[in-house]
N, C-alpha and C positions, 0 to 999 in steps of 0.2 A: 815186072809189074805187080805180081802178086806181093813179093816178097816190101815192097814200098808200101802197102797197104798192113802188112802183116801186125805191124807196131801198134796201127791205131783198131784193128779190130777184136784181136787179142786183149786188151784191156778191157775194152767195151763189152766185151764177151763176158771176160771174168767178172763186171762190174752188176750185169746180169743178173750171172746166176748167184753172186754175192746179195742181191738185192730181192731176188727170189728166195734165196734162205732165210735174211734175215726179215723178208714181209712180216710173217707171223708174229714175231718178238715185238716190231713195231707196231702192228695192229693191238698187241697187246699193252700196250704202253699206252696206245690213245683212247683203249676201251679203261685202263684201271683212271688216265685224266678225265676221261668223261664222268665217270661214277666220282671222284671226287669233288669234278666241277660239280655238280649237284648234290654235295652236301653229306656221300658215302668216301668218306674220308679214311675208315677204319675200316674197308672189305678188304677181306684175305681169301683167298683162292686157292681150292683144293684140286682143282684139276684142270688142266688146258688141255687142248688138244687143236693142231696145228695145220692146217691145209695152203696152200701156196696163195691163195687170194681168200683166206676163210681165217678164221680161228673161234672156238667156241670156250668158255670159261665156265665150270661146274662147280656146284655146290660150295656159293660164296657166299661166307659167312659178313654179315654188315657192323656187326656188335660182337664182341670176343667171347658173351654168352651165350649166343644164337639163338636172343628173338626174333631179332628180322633175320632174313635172307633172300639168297634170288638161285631159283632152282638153275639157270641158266642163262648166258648172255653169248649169243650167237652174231657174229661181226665181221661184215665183207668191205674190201677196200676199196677204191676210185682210182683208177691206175690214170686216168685223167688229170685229178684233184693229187696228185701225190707225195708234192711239195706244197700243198695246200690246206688250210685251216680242212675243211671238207672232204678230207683223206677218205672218213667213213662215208661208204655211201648206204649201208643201211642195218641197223643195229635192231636184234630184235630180244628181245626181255619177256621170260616163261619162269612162270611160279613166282611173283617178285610175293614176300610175304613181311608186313610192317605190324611189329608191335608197341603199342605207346600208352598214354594217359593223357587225359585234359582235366587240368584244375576247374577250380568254380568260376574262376577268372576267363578263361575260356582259350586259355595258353595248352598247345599242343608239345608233348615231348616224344618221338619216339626215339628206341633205342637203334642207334648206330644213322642216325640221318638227320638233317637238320633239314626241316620244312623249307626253310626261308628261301632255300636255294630251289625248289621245286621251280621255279619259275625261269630261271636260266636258260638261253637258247643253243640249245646245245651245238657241237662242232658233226655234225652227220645228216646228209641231206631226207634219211628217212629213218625215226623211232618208233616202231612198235612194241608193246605193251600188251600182251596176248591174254596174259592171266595176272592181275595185281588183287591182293586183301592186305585191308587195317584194320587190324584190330585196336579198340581204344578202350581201356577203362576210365569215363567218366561218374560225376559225382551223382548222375541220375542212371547210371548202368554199364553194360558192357554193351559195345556197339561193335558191328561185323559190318565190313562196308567191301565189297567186292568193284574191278574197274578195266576196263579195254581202253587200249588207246591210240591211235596215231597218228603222228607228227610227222610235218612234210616242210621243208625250207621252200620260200617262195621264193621269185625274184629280186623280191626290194629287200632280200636278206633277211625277213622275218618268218617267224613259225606260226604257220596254224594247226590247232590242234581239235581233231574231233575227240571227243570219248561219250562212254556213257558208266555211270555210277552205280549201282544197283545193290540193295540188301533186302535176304530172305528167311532173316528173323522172325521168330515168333514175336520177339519184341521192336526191332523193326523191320518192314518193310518198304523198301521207296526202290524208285526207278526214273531217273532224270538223264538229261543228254547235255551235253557241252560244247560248245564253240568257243575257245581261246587263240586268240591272236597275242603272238608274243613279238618284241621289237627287239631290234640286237643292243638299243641304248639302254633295256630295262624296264622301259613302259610296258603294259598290258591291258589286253579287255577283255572280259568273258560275259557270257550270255547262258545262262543254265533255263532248261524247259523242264519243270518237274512234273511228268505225266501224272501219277501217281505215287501215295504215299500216307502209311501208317506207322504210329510208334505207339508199344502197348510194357511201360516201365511202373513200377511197385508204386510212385506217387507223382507218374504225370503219364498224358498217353492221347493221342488226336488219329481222328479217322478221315477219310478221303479229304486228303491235302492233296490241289493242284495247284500251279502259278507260274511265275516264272521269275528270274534275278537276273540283275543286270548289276556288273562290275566295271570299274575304269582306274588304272592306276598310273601315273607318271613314271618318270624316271626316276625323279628328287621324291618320291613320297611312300612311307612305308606301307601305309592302309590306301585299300582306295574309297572311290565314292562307290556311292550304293545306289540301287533303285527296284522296286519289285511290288509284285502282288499276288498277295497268298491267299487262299479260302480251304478253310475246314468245313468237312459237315460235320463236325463233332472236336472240344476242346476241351480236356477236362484236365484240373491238377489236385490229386488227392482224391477223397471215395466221395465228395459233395460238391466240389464246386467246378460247373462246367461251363462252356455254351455252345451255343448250336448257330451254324452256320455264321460262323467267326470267318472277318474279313480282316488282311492282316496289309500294310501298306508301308511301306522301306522308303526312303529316299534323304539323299545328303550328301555334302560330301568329305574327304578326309575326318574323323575325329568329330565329328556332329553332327551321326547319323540321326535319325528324327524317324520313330516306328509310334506306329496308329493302330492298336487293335480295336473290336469291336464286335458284339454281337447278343445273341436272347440268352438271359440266363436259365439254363437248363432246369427244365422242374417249378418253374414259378411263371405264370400266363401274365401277361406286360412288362414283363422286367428284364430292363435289360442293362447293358455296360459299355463304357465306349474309355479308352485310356493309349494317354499320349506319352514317350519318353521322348524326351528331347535336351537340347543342351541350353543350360541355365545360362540369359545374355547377364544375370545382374553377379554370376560366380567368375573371376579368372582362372580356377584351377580346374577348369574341365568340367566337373559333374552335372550330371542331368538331374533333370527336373520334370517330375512325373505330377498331371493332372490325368485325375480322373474321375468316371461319374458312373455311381449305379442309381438306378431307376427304379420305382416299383409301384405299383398299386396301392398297396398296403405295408403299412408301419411294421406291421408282425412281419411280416415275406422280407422285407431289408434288411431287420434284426438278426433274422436267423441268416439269409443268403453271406452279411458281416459275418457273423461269429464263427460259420463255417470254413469262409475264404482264410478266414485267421486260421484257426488249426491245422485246414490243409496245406496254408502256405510255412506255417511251421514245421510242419512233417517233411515236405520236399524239400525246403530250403532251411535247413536247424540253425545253421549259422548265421543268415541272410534271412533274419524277414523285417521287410521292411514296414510292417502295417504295425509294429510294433508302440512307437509313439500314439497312435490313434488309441488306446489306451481302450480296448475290444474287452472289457472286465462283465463279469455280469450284472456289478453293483450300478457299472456307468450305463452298462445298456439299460436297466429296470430305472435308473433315473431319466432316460432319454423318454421312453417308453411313456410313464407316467404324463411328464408334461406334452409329450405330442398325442396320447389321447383324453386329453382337455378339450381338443379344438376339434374341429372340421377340416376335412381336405380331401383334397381329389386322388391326388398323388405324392409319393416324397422323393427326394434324389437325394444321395449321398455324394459331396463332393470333396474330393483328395485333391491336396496341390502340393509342391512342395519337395526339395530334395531326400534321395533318400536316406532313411534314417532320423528326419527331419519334417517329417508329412504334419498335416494340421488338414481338420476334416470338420465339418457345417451337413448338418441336414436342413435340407429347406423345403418345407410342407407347404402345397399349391393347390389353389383351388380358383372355381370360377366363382365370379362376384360382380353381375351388373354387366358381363363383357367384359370384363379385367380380368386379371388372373394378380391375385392376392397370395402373397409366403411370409410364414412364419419360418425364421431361422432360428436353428439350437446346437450350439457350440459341442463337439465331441470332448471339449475340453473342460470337465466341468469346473476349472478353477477358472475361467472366461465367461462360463456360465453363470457361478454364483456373485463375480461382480458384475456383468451386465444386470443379474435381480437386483443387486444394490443400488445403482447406479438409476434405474427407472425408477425403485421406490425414492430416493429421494426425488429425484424429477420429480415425483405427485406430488411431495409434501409439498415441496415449492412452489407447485401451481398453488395448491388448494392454501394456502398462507399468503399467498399473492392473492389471492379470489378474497378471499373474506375480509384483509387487510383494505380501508376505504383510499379510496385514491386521490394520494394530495396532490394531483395534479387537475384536478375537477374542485371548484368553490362549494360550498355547502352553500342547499337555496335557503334565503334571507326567510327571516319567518316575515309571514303576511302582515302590514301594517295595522295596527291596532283599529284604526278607523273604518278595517273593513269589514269590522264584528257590528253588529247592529247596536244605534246607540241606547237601547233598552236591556243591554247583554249584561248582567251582573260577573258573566262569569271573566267579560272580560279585560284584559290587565293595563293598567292606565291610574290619572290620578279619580278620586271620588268625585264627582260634579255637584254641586252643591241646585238644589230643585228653584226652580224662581217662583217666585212668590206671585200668589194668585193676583189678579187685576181689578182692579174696583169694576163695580158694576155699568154695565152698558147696554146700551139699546142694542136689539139685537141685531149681532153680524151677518153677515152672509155666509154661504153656508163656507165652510174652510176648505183649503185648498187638500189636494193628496199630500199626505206625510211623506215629509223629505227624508232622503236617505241618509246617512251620513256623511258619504260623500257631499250631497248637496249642501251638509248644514256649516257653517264655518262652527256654531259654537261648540260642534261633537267635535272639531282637532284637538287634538291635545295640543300641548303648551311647544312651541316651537325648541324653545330650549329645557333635554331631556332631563338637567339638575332638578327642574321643577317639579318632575313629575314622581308621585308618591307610587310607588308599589304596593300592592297588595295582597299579602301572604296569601 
């Protein structure tokens, strides 16, 4: 009896502890696929060490110069799962350390990792994340972003993932939390709560930032849609131009995000700013199109509030200022200057429309009049300016040439008929009348009637046909 059984348990035996030897090697092969599914395609591994359901991997270098690395990756199997994608049942990650850069563009590189794959769901029903930093050098500093994390497979074969974010720079500090759901097709969503948050860089820097973002991205789409709202008690870029309790608003979606800043500008009592980027409908090649509006009391407070935003956006941004077209000279301001205090007014706004690189800017001076509200507009462009002055001085001459000129479309009144000058008038023009000759003598008449008028007398007419009548110099 025994010995009929001997065949088949003897193998099964040896198949065992063959599969108990080689667990580790295989744990090892699906912890170096997971790192590469995610985008660490180049770790090399200095040290393993090997336990019958464990294996742990030390000091792995992610780039062949060793700016990133991961102090360690500790990985237990699923003896359930063991022919199954879900082999790993739970992978944990100590020291992961990422170093990179972001262009102006706002494209991340780090060394030995490709971002793009961060979102991948990975093959292991639980990833922990104990200790992760990135460091990045951007073109406004160096940032230190420290992160926990983890990820749990659900039923419907998606990941969710909690984490929280957190940096404790002098230049910055933030602390936000995460909820990401990830889908096995490649869709995603996240939700970021940012409790608090300060950033203090050489030429930009914002104090108590709180809000919240909301992310969504398909399967088919690289970028996703956005949604959010942010508030500063404090905004400033550069050593003058700031504001205060700045209201920031996100929403759109793939490739036509649409952001609404807004707030008091720092340091000037009424003045304030409100500006929209968004994607231009009349452009097909993408670019947005930025309207915006500063505010102020006073002509002098917008002059300078301008001429400030201009240097300090030069300073931040060297390559990138877009305010550049609005043509911020002292010669254009002292001529703006001039002609808007000619006038009267309550307030002025300064308004940008316009892609960037491509802005075009109007001041328009407001005032109240009767219950209206009355604005003089003045071109930032003074070559706009000096032909709208041409363009209204001729307008006057042409009124005032039209006014004086008599208009032939109205008759000249007829001079008044000669007959209705009295007919005793020497002066007036007709032929000579020759006097009638006195009347022989008679008894006396009765007394005479009242003297006829001209009108009444037929012989004051003049001569019916004008040939006849003599003129008289």
């Amino acid at each position: 009896m025994k010995k009929r059984y001997l065949h088949i348990l003897v193998p099964l035996a040896v198949a065992v502890i063959l599969a108990i030897w080689y667990l580790p090697f295989f744990l090892e092969s699906r912890v170096s696929a997971l790192l590469a599914d995610h985008g660490m395609k180049k770790a090399s591994v200095e040290k393993v060490e090997r336990k019958s359901d464990e294996i742990t991997l030390s000091d792995i270098m992610l780039d062949p110069d060793g700016f990133s690395s991961i102090g360690s990756i500790r990985a237990r199997a699923d003896w359930i799962g063991l022919l199954s994608k879900n082999f790993l049942s739970e992978v944990v990650i100590d020291k992961l350390v990422l170093t990179g850069e972001m262009d102006e563009a706002g494209r991340i590189t780090i060394a030995g990792w490709e971002p793009y794959n961060l979102l991948t769901t990975p093959n292991a029903n639980t990833v922990i994340v104990n200790d992760g930093q990135i460091d990045l050098a951007t073109p406004i500093g160096a940032i230190r972003l420290e992160a926990k994390a983890h990820m749990t497979k659900q039923e419907d074969k998606s990941q969710k993932v909690e984490a929280t974010v957190w940096g404790k720079q002098h230049q910055l500090a933030i602390d936000t939390m995460w909820d990401v759901s990830l889908q096995e097709d490649g869709a995603w969503t996240a939700f970021a709560n940012i409790w608090d948050a300060r950033m203090d860089l050489e030429n930009m820097n914002f104090s108590r930032l709180n809000g919240w973002l909301s992310f969504e991205s398909s399967a088919a789409s690289a970028m996703p849609s956005i949604s959010g709202q942010i508030m500063a008690g404090k905004m400033q870029i550069g050593k003058s131009s700031g504001l205060n309790d700045a209201n920031i608003t996100l929403a759109g979606p793939p490739n036509a995000w649409r952001i609404i800043v807004s707030g008091k500008i720092s340091g000037y009592q009424g003045a304030s700013m409100t500006a929209e980027v968004s994607p231009d409908p009349d452009r097909a090649d993408g670019r947005r199109r930025i309207y915006a509006s500063l505010e102020a009391l006073k002509a002098a407070d917008l002059f300078t509030i301008l001429q400030n935003l201009n240097a300090d956006m030069a300073a931040a941004f060297p390559r990138v200022n877009i305010l550049t077209p609005l043509m911020i000279t002292p010669g254009n301001i002292q001529r703006l200057k001039q002609s808007i205090d000619k006038i009267k007014y309550d307030s002025v706004e300064l308004v940008i429309d316009g892609s960037p690189f491509d802005l075009t800017g109007k001041i328009i001076a407001k005032r109240m009049q009767g219950g209206d509200i009355r604005t003089d507009v003045f071109s930032m462009d003074p070559g706009l300016s000096a032909a709208k002055a041409l363009k209204i001085e001729k307008e006057e001459k042409a009124e005032k040439t039209a006014n004086d000129k008599p208009d032939a479309s109205k008759p000249e009144p007829a001079a008044p008929p000669e007959s209705a000058a009295p007919a005793d008038d020497s002066k007036a023009a007709g032929p000579a009348l020759k006097a009638p000759e006195p009347a022989p003598a008679q008894a006396p008449a009765p007394p005479a009637p009242a003297a006829e008028t001209p009108e009444d007398s037929e012989e004051a007419l003049p001569p019916e046909n004008p040939d006849d009548m003599e003129v008289t110099e």
